[in-house]
Backbone as numpy.savetxt, mean C-alpha at the origin, in Angstrom:
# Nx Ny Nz CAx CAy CAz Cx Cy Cz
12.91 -16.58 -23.65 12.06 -15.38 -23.65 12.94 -14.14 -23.65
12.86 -13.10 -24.25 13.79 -12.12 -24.86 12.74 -11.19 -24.00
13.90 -10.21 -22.89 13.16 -9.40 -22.24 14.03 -7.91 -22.28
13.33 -6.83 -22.26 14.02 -5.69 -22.25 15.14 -5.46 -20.94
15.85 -4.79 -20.94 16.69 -4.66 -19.72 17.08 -3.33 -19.51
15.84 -2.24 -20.01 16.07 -1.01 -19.71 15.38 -0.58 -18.96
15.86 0.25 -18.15 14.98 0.29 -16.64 13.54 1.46 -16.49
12.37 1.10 -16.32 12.46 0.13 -15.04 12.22 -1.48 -15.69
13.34 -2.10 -14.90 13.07 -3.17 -15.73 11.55 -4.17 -14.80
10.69 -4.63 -15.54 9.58 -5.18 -15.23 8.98 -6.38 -15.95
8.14 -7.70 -15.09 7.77 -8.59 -15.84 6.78 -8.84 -15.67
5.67 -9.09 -16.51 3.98 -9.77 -16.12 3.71 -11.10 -15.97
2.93 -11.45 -14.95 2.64 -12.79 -15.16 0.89 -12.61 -15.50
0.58 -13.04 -16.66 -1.19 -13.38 -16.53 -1.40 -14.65 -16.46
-2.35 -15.03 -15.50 -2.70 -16.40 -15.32 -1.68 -17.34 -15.32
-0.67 -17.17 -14.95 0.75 -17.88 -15.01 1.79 -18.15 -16.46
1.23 -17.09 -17.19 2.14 -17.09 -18.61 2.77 -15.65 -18.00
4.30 -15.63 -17.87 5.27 -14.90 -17.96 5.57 -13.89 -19.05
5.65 -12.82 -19.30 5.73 -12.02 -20.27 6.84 -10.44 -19.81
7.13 -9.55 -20.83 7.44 -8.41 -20.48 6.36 -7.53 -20.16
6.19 -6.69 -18.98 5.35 -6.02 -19.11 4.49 -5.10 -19.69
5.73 -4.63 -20.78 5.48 -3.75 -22.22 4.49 -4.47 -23.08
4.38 -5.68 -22.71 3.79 -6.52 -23.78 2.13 -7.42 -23.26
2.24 -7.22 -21.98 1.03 -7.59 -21.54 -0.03 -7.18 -22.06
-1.18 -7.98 -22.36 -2.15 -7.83 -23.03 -4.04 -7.94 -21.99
-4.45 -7.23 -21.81 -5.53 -7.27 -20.75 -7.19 -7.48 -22.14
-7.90 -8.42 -21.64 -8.97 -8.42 -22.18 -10.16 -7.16 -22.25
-10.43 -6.64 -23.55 -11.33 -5.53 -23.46 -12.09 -5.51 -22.45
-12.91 -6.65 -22.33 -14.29 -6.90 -21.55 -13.84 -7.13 -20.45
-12.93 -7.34 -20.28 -12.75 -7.99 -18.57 -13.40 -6.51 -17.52
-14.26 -7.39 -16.52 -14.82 -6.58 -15.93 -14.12 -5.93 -14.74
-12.74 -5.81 -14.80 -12.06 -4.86 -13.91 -11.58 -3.56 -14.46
-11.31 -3.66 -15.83 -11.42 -2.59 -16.78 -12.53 -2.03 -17.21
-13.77 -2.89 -17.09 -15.37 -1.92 -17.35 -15.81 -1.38 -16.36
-15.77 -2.01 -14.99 -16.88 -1.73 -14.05 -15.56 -1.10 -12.52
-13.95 -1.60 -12.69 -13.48 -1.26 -11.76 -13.59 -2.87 -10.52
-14.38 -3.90 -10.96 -14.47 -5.12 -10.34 -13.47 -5.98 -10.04
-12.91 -5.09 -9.25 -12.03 -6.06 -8.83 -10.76 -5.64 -7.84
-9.68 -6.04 -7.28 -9.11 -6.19 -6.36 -7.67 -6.47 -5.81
-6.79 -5.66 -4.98 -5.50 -6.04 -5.84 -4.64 -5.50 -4.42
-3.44 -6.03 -4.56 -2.43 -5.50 -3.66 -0.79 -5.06 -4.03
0.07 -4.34 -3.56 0.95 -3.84 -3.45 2.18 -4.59 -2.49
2.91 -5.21 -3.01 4.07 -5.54 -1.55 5.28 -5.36 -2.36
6.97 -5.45 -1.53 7.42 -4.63 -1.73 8.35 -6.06 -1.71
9.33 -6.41 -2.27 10.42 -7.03 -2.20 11.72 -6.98 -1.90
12.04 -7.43 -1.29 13.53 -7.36 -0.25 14.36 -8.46 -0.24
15.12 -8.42 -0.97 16.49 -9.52 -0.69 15.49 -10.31 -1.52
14.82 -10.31 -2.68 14.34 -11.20 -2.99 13.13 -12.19 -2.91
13.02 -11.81 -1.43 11.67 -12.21 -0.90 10.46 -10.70 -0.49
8.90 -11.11 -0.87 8.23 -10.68 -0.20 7.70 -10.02 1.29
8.45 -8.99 1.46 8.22 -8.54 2.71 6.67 -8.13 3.09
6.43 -8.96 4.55 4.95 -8.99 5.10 4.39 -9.79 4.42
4.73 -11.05 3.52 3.84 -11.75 2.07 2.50 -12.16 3.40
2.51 -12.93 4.35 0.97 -13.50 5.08 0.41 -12.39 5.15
0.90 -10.95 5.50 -0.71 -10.39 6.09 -0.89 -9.63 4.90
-0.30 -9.40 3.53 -0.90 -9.14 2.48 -1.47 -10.11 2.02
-1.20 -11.60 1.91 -1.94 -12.39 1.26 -3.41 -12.43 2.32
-3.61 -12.64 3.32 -4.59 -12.52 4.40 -5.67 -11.60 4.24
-5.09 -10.12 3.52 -5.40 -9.07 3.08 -6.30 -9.41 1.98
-5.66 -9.93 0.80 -6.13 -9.83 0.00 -7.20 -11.14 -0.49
-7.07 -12.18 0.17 -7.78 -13.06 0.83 -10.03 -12.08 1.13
-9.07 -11.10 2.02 -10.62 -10.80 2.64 -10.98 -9.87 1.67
-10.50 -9.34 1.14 -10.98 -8.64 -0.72 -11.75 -9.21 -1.39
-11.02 -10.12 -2.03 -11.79 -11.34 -2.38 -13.25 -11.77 -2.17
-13.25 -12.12 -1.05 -14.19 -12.46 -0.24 -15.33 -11.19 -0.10
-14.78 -10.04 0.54 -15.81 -9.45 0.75 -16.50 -8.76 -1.01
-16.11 -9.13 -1.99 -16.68 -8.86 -3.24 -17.07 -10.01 -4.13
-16.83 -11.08 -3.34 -17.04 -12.34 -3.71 -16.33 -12.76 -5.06
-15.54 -12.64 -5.01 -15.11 -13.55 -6.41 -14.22 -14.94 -5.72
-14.49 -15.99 -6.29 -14.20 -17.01 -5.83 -13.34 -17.79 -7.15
-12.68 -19.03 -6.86 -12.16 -19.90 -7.34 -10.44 -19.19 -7.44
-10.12 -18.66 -6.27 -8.80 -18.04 -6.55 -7.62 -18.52 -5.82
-6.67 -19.27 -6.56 -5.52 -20.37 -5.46 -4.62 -19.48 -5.12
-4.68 -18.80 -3.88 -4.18 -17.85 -3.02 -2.18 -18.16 -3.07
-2.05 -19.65 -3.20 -0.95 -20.39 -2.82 -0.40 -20.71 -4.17
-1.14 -20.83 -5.36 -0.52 -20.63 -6.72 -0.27 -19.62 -7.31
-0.55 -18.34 -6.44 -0.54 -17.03 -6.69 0.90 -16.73 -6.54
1.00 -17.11 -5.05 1.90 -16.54 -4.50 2.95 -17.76 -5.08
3.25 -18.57 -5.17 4.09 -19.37 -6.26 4.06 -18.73 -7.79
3.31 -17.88 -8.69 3.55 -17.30 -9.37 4.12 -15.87 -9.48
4.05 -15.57 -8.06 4.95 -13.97 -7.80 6.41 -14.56 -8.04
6.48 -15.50 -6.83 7.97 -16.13 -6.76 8.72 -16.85 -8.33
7.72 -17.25 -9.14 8.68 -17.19 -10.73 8.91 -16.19 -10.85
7.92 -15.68 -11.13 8.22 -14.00 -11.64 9.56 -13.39 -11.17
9.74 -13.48 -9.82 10.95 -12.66 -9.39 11.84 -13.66 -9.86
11.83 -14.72 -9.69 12.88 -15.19 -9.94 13.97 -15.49 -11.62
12.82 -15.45 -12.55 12.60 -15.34 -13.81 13.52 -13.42 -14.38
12.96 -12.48 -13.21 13.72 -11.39 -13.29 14.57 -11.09 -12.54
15.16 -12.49 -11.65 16.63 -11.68 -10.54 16.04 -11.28 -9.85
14.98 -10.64 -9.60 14.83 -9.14 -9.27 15.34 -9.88 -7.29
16.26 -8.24 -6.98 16.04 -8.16 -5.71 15.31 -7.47 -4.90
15.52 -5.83 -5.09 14.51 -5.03 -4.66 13.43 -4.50 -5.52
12.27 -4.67 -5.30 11.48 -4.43 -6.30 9.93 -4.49 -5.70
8.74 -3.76 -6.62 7.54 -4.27 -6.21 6.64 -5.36 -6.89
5.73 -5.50 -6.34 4.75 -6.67 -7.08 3.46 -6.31 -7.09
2.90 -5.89 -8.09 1.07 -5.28 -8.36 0.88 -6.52 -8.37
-0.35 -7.06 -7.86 -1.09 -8.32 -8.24 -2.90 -7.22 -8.07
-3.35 -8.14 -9.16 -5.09 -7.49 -9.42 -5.53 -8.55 -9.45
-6.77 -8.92 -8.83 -7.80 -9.99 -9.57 -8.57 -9.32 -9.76
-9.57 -9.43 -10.92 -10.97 -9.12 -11.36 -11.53 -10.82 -11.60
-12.89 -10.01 -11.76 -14.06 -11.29 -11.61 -13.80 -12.01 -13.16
-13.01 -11.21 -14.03 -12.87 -12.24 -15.45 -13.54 -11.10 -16.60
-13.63 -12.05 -17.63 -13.85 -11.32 -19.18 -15.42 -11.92 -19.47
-16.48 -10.91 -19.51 -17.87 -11.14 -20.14 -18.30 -9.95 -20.38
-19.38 -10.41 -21.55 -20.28 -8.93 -21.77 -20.89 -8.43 -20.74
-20.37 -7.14 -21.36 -20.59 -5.94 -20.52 -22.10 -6.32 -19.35
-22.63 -6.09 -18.46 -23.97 -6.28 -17.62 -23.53 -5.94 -16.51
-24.16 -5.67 -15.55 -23.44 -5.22 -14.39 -23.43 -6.44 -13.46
-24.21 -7.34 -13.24 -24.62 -8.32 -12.67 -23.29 -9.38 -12.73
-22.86 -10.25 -12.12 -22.17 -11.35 -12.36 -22.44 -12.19 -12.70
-21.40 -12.26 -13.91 -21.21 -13.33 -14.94 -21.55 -14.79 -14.28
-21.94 -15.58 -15.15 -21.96 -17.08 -14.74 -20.63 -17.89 -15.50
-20.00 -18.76 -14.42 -18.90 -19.52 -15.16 -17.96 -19.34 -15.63
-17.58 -17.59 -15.18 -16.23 -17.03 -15.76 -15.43 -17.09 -14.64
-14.14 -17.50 -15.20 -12.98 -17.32 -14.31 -12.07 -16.50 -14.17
-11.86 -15.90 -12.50 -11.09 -14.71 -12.18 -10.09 -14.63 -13.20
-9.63 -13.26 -13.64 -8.22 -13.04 -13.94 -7.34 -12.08 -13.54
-6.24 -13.01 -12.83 -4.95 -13.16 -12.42 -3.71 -12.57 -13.27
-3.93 -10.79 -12.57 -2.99 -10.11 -13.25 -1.75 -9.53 -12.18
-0.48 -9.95 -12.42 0.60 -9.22 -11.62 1.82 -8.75 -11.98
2.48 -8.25 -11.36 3.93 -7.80 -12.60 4.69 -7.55 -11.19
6.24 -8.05 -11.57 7.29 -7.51 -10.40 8.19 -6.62 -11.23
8.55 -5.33 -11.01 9.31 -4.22 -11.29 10.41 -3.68 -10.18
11.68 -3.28 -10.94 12.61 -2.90 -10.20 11.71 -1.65 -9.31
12.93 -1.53 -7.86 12.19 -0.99 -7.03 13.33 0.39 -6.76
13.62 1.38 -7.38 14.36 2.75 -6.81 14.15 3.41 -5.68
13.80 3.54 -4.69 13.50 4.21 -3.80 13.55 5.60 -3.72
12.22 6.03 -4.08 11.98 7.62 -3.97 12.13 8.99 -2.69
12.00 7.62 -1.52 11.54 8.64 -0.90 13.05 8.81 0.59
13.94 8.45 -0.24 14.92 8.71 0.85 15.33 10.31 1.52
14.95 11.41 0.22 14.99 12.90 1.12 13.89 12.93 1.77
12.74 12.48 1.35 11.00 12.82 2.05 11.43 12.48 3.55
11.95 11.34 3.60 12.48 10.61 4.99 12.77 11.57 5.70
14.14 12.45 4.90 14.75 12.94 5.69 14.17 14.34 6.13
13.70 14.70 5.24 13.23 16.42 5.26 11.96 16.59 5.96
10.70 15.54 5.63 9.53 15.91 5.87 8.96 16.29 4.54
7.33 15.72 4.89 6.57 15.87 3.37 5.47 16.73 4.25
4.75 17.51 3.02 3.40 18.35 2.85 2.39 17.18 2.52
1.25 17.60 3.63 -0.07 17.10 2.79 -0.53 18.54 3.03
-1.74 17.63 1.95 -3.04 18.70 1.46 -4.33 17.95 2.41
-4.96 18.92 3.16 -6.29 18.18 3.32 -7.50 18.08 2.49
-7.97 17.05 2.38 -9.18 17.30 1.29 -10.31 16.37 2.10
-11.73 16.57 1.71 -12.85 16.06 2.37 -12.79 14.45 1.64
-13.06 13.77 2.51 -12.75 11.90 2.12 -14.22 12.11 1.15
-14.42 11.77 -0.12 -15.29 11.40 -0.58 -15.51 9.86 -1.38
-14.65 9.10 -1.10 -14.79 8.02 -1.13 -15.65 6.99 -0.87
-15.81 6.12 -1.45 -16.86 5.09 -1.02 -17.43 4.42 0.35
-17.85 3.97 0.87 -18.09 3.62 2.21 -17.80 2.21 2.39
-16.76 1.46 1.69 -16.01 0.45 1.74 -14.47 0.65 1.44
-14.17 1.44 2.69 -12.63 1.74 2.51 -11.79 0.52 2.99
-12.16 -0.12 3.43 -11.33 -1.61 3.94 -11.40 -2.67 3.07
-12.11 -2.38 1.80 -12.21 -3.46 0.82 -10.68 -2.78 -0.54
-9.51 -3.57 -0.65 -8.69 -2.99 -1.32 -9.21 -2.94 -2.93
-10.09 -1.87 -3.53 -10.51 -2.13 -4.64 -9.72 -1.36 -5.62
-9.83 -1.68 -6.93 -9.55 -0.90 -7.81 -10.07 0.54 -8.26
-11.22 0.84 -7.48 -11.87 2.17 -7.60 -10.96 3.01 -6.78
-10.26 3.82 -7.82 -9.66 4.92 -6.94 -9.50 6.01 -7.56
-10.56 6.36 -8.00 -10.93 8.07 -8.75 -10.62 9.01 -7.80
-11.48 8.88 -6.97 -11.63 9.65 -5.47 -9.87 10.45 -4.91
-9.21 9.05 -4.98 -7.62 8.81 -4.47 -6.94 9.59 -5.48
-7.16 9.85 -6.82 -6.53 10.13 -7.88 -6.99 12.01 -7.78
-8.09 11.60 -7.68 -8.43 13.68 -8.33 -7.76 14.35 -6.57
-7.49 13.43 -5.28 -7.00 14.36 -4.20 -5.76 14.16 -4.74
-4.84 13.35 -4.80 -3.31 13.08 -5.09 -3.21 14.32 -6.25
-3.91 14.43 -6.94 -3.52 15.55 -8.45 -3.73 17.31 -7.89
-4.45 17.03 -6.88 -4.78 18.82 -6.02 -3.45 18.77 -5.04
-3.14 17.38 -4.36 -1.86 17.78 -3.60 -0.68 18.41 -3.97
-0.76 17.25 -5.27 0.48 17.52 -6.67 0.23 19.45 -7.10
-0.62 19.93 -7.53 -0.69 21.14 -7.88 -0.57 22.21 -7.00
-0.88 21.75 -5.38 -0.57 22.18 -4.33 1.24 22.73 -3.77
1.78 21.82 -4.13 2.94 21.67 -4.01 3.50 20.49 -2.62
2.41 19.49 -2.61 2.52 18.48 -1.51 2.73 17.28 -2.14
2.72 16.31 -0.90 3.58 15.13 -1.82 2.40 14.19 -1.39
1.24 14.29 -0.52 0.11 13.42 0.21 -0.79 14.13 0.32
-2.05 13.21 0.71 -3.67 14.16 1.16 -3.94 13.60 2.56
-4.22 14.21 3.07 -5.05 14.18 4.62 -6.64 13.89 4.24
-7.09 12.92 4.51 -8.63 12.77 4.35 -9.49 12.93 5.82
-10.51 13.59 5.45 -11.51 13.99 6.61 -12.59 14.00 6.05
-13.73 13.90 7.04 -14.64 13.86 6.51 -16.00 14.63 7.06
-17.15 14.72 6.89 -18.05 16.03 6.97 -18.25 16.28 8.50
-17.80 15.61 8.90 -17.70 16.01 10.59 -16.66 16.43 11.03
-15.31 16.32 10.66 -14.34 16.70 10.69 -13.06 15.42 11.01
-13.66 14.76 11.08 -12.96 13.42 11.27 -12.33 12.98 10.64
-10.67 12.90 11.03 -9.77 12.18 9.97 -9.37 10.83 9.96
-9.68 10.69 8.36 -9.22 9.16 8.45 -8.10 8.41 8.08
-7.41 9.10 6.85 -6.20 8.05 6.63 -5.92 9.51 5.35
-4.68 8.95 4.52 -4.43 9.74 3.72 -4.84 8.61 2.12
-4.06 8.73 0.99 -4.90 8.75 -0.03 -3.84 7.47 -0.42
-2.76 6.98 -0.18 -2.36 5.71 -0.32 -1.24 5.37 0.71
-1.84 5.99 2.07 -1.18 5.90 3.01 -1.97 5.48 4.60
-1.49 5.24 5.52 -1.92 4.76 6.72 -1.11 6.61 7.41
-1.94 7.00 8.75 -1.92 8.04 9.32 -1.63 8.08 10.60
-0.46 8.68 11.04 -0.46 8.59 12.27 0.09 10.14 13.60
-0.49 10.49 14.63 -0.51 11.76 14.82 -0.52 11.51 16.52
0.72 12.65 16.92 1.23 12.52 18.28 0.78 14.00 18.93
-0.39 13.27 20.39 -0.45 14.60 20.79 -0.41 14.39 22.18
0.46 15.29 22.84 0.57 15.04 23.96 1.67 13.92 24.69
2.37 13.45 23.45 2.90 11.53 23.57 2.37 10.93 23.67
1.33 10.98 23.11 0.44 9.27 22.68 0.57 9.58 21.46
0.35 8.44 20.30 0.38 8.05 19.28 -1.00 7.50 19.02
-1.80 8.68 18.09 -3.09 7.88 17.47 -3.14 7.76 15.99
-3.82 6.51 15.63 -3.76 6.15 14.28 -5.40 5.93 14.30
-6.31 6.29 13.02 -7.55 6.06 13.41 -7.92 4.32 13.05
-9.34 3.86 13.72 -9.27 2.31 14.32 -9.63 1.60 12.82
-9.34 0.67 12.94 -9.77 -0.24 11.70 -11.36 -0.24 11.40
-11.74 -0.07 9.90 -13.13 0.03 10.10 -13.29 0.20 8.52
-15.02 0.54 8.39 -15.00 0.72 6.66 -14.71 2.24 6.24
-13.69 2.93 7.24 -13.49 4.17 6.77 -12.24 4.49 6.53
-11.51 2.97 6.67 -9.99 3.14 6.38 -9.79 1.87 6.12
-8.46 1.99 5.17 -7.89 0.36 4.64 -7.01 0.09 5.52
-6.82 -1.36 6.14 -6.15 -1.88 7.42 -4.71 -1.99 6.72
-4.29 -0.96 7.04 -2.55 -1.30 6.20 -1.96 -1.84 6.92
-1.12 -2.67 5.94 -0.30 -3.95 6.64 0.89 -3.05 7.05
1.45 -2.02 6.86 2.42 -1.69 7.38 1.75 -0.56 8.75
0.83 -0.36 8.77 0.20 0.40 9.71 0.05 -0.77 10.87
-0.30 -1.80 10.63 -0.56 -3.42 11.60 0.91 -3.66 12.25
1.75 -3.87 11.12 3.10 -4.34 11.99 3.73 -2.66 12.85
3.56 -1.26 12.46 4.13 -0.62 13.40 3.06 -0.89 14.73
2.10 -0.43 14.58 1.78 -0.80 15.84 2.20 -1.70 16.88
2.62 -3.06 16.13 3.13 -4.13 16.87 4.92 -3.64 17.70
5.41 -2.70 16.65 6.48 -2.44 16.75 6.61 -0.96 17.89
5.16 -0.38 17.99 5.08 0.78 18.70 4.65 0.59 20.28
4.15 -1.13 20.44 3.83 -1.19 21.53 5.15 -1.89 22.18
5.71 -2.52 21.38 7.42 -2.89 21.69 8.04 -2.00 22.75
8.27 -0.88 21.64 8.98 0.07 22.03 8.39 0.87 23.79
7.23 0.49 23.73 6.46 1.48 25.18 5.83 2.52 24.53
5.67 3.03 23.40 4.96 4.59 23.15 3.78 4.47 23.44
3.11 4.80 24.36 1.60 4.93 24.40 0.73 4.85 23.09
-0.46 4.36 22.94 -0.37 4.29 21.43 -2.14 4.16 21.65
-3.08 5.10 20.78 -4.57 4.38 20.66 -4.84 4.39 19.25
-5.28 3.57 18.93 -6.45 3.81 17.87 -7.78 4.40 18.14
-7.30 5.52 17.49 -8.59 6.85 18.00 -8.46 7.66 17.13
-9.75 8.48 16.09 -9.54 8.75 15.20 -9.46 10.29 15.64
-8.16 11.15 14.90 -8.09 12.24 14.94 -9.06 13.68 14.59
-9.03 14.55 15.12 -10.25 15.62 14.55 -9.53 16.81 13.81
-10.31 17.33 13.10 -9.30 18.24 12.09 -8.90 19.72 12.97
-9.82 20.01 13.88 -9.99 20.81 15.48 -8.53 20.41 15.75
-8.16 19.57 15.74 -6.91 19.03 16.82 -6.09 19.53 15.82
-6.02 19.84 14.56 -4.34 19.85 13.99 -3.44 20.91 15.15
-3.85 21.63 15.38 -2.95 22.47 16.46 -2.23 22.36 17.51
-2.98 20.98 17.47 -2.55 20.32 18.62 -1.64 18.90 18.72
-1.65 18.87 17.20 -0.66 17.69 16.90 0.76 18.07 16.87
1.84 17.47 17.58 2.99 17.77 17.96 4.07 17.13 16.33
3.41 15.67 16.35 3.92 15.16 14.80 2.86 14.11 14.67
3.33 14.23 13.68 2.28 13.35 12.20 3.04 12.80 10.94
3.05 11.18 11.33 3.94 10.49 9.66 3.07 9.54 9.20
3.46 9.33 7.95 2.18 7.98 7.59 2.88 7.05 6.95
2.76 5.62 6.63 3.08 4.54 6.85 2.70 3.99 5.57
3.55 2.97 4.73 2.64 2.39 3.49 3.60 1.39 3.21
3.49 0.51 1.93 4.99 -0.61 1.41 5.57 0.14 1.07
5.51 0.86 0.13 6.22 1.57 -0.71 7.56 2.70 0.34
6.76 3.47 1.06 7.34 4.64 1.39 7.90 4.15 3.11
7.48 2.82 3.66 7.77 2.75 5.14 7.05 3.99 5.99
8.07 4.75 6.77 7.75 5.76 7.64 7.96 6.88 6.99
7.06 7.92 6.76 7.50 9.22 6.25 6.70 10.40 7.37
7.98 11.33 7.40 7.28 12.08 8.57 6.80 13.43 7.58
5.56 14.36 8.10 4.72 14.59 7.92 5.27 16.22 8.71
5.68 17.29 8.09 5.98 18.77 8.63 4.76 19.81 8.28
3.84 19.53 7.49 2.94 20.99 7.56 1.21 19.76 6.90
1.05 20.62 7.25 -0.90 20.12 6.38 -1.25 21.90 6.19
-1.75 21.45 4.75 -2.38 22.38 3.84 -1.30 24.25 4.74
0.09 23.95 4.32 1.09 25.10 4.66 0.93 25.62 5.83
0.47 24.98 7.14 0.34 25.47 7.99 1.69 23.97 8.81
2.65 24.06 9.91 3.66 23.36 10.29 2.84 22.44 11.34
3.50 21.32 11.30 2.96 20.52 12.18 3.85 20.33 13.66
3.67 20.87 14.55 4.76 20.84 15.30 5.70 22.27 15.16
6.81 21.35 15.63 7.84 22.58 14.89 8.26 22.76 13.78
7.31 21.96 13.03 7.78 21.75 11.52 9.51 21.27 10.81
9.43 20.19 11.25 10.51 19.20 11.14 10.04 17.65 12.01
10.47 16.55 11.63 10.03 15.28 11.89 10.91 15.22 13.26
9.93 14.59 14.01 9.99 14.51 15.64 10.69 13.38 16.28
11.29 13.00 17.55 11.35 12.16 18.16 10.75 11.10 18.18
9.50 10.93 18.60 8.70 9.71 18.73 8.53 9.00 17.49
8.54 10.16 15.63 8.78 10.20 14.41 9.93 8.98 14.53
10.67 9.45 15.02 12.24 9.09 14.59 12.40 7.48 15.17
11.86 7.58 16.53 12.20 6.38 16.93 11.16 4.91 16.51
10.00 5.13 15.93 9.33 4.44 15.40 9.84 4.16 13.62
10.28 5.49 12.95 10.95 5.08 11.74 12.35 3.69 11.65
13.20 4.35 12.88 14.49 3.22 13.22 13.83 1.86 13.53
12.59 2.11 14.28 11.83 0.19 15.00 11.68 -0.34 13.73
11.07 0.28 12.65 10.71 -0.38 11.58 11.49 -0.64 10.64
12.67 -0.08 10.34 13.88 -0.39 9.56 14.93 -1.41 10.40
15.02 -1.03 11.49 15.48 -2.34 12.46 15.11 -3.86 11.93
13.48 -3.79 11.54 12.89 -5.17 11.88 13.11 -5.39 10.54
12.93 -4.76 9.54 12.94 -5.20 7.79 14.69 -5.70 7.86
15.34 -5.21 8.60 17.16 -5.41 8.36 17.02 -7.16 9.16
16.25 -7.14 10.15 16.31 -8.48 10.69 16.02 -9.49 9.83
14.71 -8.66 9.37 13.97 -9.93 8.65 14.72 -10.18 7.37
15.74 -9.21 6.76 16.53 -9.45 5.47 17.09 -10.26 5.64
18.03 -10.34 6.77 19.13 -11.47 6.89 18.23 -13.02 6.83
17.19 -12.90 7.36 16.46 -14.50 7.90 16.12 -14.43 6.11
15.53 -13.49 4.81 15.19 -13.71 4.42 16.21 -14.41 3.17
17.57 -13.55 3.49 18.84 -14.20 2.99 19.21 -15.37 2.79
18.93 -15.88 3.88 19.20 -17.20 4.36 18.39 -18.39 3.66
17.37 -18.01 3.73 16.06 -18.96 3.27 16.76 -18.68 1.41
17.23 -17.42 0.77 16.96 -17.53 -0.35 18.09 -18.13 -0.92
19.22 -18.32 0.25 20.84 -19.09 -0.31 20.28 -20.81 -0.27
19.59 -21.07 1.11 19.02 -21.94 1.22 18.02 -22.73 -0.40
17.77 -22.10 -0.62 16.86 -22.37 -2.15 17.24 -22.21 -3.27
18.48 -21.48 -3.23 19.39 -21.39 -4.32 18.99 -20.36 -5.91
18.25 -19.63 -4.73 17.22 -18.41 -5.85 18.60 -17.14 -6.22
């Protein structure tokens, strides 16, 4: 198989046929391209292996499920990520995986007798956000108008797209979502988190936020450490009162958070409690590299 090797270099798997991603071919009708039906996740690759692979697959498991599409081998999936990378070397890199409910005429109703399709691609992974780390990022706040199934990881993300393009024109790099009461919930492909007083609140799992897997393991990593910590959802009343604020995702890890909509968060620079939760979580990915090292000399990948 003759693959490009100009970067970013990237490969597709559909339904377990291997391809370049330049070359992937998606069915007109498939109803994740008509209707948005369908469902998908993001993880991030390290040393080769899938970092967090159970509670994204777990994740995407209850996707599935809660939109019902069925007949999907969760475990041949994830054996088809692992060609894929392996097919491209790849070490650091990400992995899109989508299911939709499959290819039928157009109807809104579900098809009878069609089978999911199983779309994913692993791409080299550059890391963007090593000054954001360091400097601090801008959000924009914007009113959450999103669907009322924010815990279902869907492909509908209009909503996510027209705030990310006002942040972008803003001169920010994220959105702060709130909503008609003033209640904040998460940002726009990020998990949220905001220190007042020295506690650490992130708002609670629910259908008004997606349960990010990297939002799940800091916590685990925040109660480690001793930081006081609730899941309690922030009020937009309170920004004044927030000392710091970073948000959490695969892609970006910990990014700390210096102004919302040009006003400073804090003293406007990323904080202590910032800092020492960013190190817990790069700590544990450095642990888990070496174990993941091991397993991949072990296998001879």
């Amino acid at each position: 198989m003759a693959v490009s090797q100009q970067p970013p270099y990237a490969l597709a798997n559909i339904n377990g046929e291997i391809t370049p991603l330049s070359e992937a071919k998606i069915p007109a009708l498939d109803r994740g391209f008509l209707f948005g039906d369908a469902v998908y996740e993001v993880m991030w690759v390290h040393q080769g292996r899938m970092w967090l692979e159970e509670e994204h697959f777990v994740r995407l498991e209850r996707s599935l499920n809660l939109i019902r599409i069925k007949g999907v081998n969760l475990e041949t999936l994830a054996g088809r990520v692992y060609e894929t990378i392996t097919a491209g070397k790849f070490k650091n890199a990400i992995v899109y995986i989508q299911i939709t409910r499959g290819a039928a005429p157009r109807s809104h109703a579900f098809p009878k007798d069609v089978k999911p399709f199983e779309f994913l691609f692993v791409q080299e992974f550059n890391d963007p956000y090593a000054e954001m780390r360091e400097k601090g990022i801008h959000l924009l706040s914007r009113p959450d108008i999103r669907w009322d199934h924010c815990d279902i990881k869907s492909t509908n993300l209009l909503a996510n797209v027209l705030a990310i393009q006002d942040s972008k024109e803003a001169g920010c790099q994220e959105v702060l979502f709130y909503l008609k009461d003033g209640t904040i919930t998460e940002s726009a492909h990020s998990s949220l988190f905001g220190v007042i007083d020295g506690i650490l609140y992130t708002s609670p799992c629910s259908d008004l936020i997606l349960p990010g897997i990297t939002r799940d393991h800091l916590l685990k990593l925040i109660a480690k450490a001793g930081i006081p910590a609730r899941e309690k959802s922030l009020q937009m009343e309170q920004l004044g009162q927030i000392s710091e604020l970073f948000i959490s995702g695969t892609t970006s890890g910990v990014l700390p958070v210096i102004a919302v909509d040009k006003k400073p968060i804090g003293e406007g620079k990323p904080g202590p409690i910032t800092r020492i939760v960013e190190k817990a979580y790069w700590d544990s990915v450095k642990i888990w590299g070496q174990s993941a090292k091991h397993k991949q000399d072990g296998l001879g990948i």
